[in-house]
C-alpha positions as CSV (number, residue, x, y, z in Angstrom):
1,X,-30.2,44.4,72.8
2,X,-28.3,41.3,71.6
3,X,-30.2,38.2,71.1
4,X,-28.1,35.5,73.0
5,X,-26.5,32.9,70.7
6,X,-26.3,29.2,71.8
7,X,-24.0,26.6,70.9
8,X,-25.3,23.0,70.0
9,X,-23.0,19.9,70.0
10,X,-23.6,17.7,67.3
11,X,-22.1,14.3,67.5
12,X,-19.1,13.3,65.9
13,X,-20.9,10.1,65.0
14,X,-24.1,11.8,63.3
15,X,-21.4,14.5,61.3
16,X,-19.4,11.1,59.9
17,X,-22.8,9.7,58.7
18,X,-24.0,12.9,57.1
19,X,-20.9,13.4,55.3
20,X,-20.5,9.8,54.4
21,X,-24.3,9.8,53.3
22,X,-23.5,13.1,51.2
23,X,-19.9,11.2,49.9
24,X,-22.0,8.4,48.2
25,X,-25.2,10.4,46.5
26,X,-21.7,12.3,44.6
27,X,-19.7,9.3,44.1
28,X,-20.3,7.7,40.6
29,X,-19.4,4.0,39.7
30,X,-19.2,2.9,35.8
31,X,-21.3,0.2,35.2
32,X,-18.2,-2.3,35.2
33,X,-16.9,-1.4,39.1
34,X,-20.5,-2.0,39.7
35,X,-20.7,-5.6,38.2
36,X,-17.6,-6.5,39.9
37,X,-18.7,-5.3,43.2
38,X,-21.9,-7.3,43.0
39,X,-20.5,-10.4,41.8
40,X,-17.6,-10.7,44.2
41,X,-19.8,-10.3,46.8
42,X,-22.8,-12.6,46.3
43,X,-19.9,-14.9,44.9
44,X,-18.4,-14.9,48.7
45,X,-21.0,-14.5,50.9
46,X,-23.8,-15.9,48.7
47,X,-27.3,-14.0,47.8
48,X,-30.0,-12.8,50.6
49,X,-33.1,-14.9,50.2
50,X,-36.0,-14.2,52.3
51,X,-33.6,-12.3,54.9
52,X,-30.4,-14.6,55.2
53,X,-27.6,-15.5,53.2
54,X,-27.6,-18.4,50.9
55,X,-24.9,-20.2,48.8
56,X,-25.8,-20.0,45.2
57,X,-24.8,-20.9,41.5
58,X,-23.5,-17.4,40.0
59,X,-22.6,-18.4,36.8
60,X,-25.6,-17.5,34.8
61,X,-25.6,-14.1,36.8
62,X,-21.4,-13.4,35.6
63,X,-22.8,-14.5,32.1
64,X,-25.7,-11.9,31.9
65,X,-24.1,-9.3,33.7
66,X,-20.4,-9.8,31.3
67,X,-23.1,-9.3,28.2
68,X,-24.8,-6.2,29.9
69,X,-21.2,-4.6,30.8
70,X,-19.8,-4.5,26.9
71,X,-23.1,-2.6,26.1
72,X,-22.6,0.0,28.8
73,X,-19.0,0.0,29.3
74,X,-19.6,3.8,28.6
75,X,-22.2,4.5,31.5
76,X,-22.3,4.9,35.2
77,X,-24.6,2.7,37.5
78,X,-26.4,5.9,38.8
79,X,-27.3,8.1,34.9
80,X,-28.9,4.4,33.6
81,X,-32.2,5.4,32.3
82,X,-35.3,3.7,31.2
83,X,-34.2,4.3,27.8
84,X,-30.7,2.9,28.1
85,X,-32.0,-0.4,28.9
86,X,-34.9,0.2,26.2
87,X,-31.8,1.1,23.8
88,X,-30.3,-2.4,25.1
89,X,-33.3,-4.3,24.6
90,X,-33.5,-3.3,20.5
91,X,-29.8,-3.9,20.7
92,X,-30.4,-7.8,22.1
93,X,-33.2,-8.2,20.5
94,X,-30.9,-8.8,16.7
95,X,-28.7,-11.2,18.5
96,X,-30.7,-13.3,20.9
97,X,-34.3,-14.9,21.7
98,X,-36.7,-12.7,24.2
99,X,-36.2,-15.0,26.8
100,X,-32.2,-14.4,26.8
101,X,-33.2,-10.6,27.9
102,X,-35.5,-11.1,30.1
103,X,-32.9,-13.5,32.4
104,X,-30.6,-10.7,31.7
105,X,-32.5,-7.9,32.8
106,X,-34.0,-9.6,35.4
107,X,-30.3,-10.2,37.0
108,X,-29.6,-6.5,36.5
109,X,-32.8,-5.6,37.9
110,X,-31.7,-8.0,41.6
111,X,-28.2,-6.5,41.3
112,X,-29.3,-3.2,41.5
113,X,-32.0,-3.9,44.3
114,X,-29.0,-5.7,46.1
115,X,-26.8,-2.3,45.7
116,X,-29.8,-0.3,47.2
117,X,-30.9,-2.7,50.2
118,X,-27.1,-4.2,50.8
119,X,-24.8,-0.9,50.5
120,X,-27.3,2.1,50.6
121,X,-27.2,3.0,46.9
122,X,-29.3,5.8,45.7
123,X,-30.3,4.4,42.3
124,X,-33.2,3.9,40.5
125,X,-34.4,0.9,38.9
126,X,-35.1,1.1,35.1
127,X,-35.4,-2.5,34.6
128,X,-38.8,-2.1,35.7
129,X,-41.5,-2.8,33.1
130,X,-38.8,-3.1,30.5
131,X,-38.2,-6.6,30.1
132,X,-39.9,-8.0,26.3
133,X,-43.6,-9.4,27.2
134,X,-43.7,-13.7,27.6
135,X,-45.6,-15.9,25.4
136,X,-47.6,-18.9,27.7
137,X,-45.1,-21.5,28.2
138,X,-44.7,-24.2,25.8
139,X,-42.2,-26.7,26.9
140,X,-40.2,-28.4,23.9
141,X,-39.6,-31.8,24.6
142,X,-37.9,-34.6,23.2
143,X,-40.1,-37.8,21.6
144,X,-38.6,-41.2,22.6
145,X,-37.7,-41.4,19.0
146,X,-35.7,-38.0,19.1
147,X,-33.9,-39.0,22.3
148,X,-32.8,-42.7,20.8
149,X,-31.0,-40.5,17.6
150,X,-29.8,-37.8,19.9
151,X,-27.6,-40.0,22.2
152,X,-26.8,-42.3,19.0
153,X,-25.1,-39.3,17.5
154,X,-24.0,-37.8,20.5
155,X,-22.1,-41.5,21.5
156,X,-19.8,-41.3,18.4
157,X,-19.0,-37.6,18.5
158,X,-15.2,-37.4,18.1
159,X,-14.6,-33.6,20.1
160,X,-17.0,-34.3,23.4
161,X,-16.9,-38.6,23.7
162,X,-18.2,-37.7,26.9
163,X,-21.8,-35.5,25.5
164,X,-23.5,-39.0,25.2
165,X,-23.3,-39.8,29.0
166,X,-24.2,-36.2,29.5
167,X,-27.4,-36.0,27.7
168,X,-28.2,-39.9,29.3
169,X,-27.8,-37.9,33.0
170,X,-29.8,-34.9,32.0
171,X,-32.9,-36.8,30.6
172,X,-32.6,-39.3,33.9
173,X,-32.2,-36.6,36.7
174,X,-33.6,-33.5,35.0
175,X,-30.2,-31.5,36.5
176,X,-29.6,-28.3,35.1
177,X,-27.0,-27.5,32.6
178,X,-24.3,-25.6,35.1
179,X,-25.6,-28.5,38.0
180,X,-24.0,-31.3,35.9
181,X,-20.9,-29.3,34.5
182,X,-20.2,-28.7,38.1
183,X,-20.4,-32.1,39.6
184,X,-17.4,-33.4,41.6
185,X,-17.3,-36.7,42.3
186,X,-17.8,-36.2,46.4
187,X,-21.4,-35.0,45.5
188,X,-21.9,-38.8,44.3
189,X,-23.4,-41.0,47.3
190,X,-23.1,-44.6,45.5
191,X,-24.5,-45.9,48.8
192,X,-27.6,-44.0,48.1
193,X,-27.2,-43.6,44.5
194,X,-28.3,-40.6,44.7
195,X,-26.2,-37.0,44.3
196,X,-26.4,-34.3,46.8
197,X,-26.5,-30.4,45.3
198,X,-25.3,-27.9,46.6
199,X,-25.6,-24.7,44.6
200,X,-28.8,-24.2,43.0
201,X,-31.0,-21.7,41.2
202,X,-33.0,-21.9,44.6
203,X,-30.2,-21.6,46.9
204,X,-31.4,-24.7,48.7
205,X,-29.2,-28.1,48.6
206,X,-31.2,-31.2,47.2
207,X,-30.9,-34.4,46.5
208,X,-31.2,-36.1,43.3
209,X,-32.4,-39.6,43.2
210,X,-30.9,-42.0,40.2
211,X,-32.1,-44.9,38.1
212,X,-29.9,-47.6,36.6
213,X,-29.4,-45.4,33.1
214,X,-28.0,-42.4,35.5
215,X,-25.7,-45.1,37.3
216,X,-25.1,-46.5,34.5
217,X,-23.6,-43.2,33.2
218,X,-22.0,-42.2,35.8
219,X,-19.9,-45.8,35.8
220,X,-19.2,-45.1,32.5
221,X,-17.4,-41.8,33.4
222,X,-16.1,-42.9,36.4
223,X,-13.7,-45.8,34.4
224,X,-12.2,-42.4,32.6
225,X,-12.0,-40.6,36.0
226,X,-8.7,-38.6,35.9
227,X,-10.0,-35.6,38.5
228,X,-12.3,-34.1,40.8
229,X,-15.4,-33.7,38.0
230,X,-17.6,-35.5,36.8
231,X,-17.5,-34.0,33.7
232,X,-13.7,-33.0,32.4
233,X,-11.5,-33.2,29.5
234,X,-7.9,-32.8,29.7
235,X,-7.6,-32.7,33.7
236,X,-10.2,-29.5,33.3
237,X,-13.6,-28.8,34.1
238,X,-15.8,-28.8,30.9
239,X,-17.2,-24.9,30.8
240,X,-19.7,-25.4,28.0
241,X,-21.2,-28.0,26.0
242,X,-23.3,-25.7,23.4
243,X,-21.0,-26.3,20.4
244,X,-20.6,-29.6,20.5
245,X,-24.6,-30.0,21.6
246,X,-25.7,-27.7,18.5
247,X,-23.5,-30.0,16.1
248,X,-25.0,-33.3,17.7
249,X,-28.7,-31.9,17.2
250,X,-28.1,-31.3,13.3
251,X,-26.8,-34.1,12.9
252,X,-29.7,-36.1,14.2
253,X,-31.9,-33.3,13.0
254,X,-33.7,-32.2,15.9
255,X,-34.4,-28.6,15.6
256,X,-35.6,-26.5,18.5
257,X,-33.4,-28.4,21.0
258,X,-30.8,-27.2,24.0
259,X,-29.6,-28.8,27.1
260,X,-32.0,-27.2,29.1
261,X,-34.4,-29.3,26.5
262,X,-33.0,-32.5,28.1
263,X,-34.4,-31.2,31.7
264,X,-37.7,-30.5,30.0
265,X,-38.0,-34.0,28.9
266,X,-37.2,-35.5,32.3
267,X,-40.2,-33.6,33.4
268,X,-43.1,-34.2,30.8
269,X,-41.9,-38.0,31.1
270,X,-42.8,-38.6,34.4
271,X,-46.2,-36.3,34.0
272,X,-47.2,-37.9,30.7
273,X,-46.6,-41.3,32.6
274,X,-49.3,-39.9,35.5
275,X,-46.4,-39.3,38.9
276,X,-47.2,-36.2,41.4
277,X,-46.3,-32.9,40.3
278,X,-45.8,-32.6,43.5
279,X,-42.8,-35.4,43.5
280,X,-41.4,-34.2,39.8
281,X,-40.7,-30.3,41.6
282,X,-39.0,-31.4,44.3
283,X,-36.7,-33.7,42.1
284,X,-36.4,-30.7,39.6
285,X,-35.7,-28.7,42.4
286,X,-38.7,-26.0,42.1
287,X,-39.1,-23.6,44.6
288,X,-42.8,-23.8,44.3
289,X,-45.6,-25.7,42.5
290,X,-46.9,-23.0,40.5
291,X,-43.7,-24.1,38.4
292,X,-44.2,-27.1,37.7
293,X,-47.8,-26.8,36.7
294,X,-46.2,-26.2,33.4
295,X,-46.4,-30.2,33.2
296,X,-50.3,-30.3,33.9
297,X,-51.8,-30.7,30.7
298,X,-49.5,-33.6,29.9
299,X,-51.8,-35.7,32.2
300,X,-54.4,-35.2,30.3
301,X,-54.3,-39.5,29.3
302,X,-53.9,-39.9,32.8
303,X,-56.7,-38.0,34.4
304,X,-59.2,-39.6,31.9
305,X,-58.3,-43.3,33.4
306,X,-58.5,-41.7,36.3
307,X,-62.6,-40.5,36.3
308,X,-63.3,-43.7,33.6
309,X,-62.4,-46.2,36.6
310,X,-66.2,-44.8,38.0
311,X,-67.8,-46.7,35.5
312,X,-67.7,-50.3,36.8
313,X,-69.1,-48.8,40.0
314,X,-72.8,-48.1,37.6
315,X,-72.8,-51.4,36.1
316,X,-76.3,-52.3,35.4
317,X,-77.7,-48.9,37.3
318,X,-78.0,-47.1,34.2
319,X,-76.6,-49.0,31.4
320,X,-78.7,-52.3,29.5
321,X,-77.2,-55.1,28.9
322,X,-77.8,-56.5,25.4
323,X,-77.7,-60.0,26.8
């Protein structure tokens, strides 16, 4: 006797999403396609933080990711192995500091993550436990004395006549590097002197407070105003100021120094002169204290003045007068 055979409808809908599902585990992308893909989208619709879609500064991520793509121009996203990015790391390693690879690999490690939650990607991540191991943070900053030669040198440089005011802004608002070369003049408030950011590291607007030396600077540029940045030479944005910055450091020979110096300086300022943490990360635009923390030990004059005010309060309890 026959067994019976039945029939069993399977919905077009469930048959598209196998075959679509089976389409992308075959379909290979070269490293490149993928680095596009990932930067013109966070570019338009902004990264995901904590669930929902935030604007954000991409520059640093189309630096790392344009340095990443020359090295594996050859390979596709889904064959990179642990040992591609170990190969990359030896490779960096003759070119750049430790610190250099870790930003990079830490943006290819989130773009890849982003592929897999975002569009369903079936990769692995070998970023993981590849990045070169940190040293404890130690924050170069500038002495008074270094600062004073800095801008001296900087305010006669004949290429960048405009690196003086820059430095003078960084060192008075702490702003990042890519948050002052990005500066339009409608992010200025002079009403509130303050300015009012928009793309961050964190993805979260903030506003920076300024002093008379900021205002003063940004007077200065504003009589040389001829378009919609702050910072601009020639009718253009300014894209980089590490040339010029390098050749202004020699000259007043400071070694060790880079923009992102300046910011550092801002910061161990105010702790060395005893404000909040608390107060110096929200102006620096932390996304938690842990980061600024950094600053602590600074205090160190600060905190002694501090438990030394106790002592009037034991006058004559335990100490003799030699009267």
């Amino acid at each position: 006797m026959r067994k019976p055979t039945y029939s069993v409808e399977i919905p077009s809908e469930l048959i598209s999403e196998v075959v679509s599902f089976i389409a992308a585990k075959q379909v290979q992308h070269s490293f490149s396609e993928f680095s596009r893909l990932y930067l013109a989208e966070i570019g338009t619709l902004g990264k995901v933080k904590h669930g929902k879609r935030v604007n954000v500064d991409i520059s640093r991520d189309m630096s790392c990711l344009r340095n990443l793509s020359f090295f594996f121009r050859s390979k596709n996203i889904e064959s990179l192995s642990r040992q591609d990015v170990g190969d990359y790391v030896r490779y960096r390693r003759s070119r750049v500091s430790d610190s250099t690879i870790r930003r990079e690999l830490a943006v290819l490690g989130s773009a890849i993550n982003y592929a897999v939650r975002q569009w369903g990607w079936n990769l692995n991540n070998p970023t993981l436990n590849q990045k070169p191991a940190q040293n404890p943070a130690k924050e170069r900053y500038l002495t008074q004395e270094e600062a004073k030669r800095l801008i001296e040198k900087a305010r006669f440089h004949e290429k960048a006549p405009y690196l003086w005011l820059f430095i003078l802004l960084a060192i008075n608002t702490g702003m990042r590097k890519q948050e002052l070369l990005s500066l339009s003049w409608t992010q200025f408030n002079r009403d509130t002197q303050s300015l009012r950011l928009h793309k961050t590291k964190s993805g979260k607007p903030r506003t920076v407070p300024l002093n008379r030396v900021a205002l003063f600077a940004l007077g200065e540029l504003q009589r040389h105003r001829n378009g919609r940045f702050v910072f601009q030479i020639h009718g253009r944005a300014i894209g980089d100021i590490k040339r010029s910055f390098t050749s202004v450091c020699r000259l007043a020979g400071i070694e060790d120094c880079t923009p992102h110096t300046l910011r550092h300086t801002f910061a161990s300022w105010l702790a060395i002169q005893g404000k909040s943490l608390k107060h110096i990360g929200e102006v620096l635009g932390h996304s938690n204290v842990y980061v600024t923390e950094r600053y602590a030990h600074l205090q160190t004059a600060v905190l002694q003045e501090t438990v030394t005010s106790l002592e009037e309060l034991f006058q004559g309890f335990f100490f003799q007068s030699n009267d």
